[in-house]
C-alpha positions in Angstrom: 26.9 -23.3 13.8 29.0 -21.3 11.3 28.3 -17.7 9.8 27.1 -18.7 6.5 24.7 -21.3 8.2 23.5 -18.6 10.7 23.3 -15.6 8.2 20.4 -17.7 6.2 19.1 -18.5 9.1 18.5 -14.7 10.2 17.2 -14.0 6.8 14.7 -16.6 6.5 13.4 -16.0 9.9 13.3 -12.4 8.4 11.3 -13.2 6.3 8.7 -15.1 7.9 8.7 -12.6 10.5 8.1 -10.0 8.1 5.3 -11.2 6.2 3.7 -12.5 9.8 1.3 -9.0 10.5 0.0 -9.4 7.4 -0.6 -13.0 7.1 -3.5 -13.2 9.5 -5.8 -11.6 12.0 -4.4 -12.9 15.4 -1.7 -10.3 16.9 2.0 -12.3 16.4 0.4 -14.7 14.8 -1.3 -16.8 18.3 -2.6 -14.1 20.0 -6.9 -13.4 18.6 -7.8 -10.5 19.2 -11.6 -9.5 20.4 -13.8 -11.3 18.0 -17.0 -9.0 17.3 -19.6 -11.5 16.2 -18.8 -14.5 13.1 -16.7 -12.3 10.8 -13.8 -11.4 13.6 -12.0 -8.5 14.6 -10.0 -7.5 12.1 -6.3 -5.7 12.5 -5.9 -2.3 11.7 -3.1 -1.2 9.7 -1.4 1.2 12.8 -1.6 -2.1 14.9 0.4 -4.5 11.7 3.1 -1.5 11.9 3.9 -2.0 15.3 3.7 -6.0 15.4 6.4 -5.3 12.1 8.7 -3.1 14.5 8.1 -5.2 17.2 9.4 -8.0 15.5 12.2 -6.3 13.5 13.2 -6.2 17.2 13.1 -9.6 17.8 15.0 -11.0 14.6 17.8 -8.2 15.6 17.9 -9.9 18.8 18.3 -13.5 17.4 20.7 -12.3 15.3 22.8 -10.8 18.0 22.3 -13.7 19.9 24.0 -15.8 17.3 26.1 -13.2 16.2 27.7 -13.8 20.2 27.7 -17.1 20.0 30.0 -17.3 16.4 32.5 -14.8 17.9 32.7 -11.1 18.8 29.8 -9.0 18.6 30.4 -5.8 16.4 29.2 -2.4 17.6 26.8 -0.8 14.8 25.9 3.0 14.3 22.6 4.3 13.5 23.6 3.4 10.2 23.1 -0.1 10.3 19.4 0.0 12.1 18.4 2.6 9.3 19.6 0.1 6.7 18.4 -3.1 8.4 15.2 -1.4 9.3 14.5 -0.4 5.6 15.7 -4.4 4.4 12.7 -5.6 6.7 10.0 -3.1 5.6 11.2 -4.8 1.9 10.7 -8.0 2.9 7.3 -7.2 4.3 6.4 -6.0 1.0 5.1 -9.2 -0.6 2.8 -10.0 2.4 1.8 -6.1 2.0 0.5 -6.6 -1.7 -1.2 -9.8 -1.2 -3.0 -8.1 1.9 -3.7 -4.4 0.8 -3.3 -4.5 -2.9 -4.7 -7.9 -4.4 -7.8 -7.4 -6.4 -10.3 -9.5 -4.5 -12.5 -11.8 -6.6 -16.4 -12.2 -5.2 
C-alpha cells in the first residue's frame, strides 16, 4: 500500500468513524443499548462524546498501524493530538447538525 493510498484511507475511515455516535442509537454502531419499551433507549449526548474519543483512538491506531507498515513511524508532540483531535471533532460536525440541529418535520 503506498502513502497516498493509505492517507485517504485514514481520512475516509475518519469520517465514517466520526459521524458513527451520531448516526444511530446502538453504542459503536452494533452494540443496543437497554431498550425501555417500543421507542428505545436513546443515547445521551455525554455518552456520543465518549464513543467520539473512543474512536478518535481507534482511527489514530489504524493509522499508526499503517503508518508502520509504509516505513518509520514519526514521534508526534502534544501538538499533533491537539490538532488531529480538533480535525475529528470537524468531521463529526455534519453528523452533529443532522442529529442536534435539523428542524424536525411532524
Amino acid at each position: 500500500m503506498d502513502v497516498s493510498l493509505a492517507s485517504w484511507l485514514v481520512v475516509a475511515v475518519a469520517l465514517a468513524a466520526a459521524n458513527l455516535p451520531f448516526a444511530n442509537e446502538n453504542l459503536f454502531g452494533f452494540i443496543p443499548l437497554n431498550a425501555n419499551g417500543p421507542g428505545g433507549a436513546r443515547k445521551h449526548f455525554v455518552v456520543r462524546l465518549l464513543e467520539l474519543i473512543v474512536l478518535y483512538f481507534l482511527v489514530g491506531a489504524l493509522a499508526h498501524a499503517l503508518e508502520s507498515r509504509i516505513g518509520n513511524v514519526f514521534d508526534q508532540g502534544w501538538e499533533f493530538y491537539a490538532i488531529t483531535g480538533c480535525m475529528f471533532v470537524v468531521l463529526a460536525f455534519p453528523g452533529f447538525v443532522l442529529r442536534y440541529l435539523r428542524k424536525r418535520r411532524g
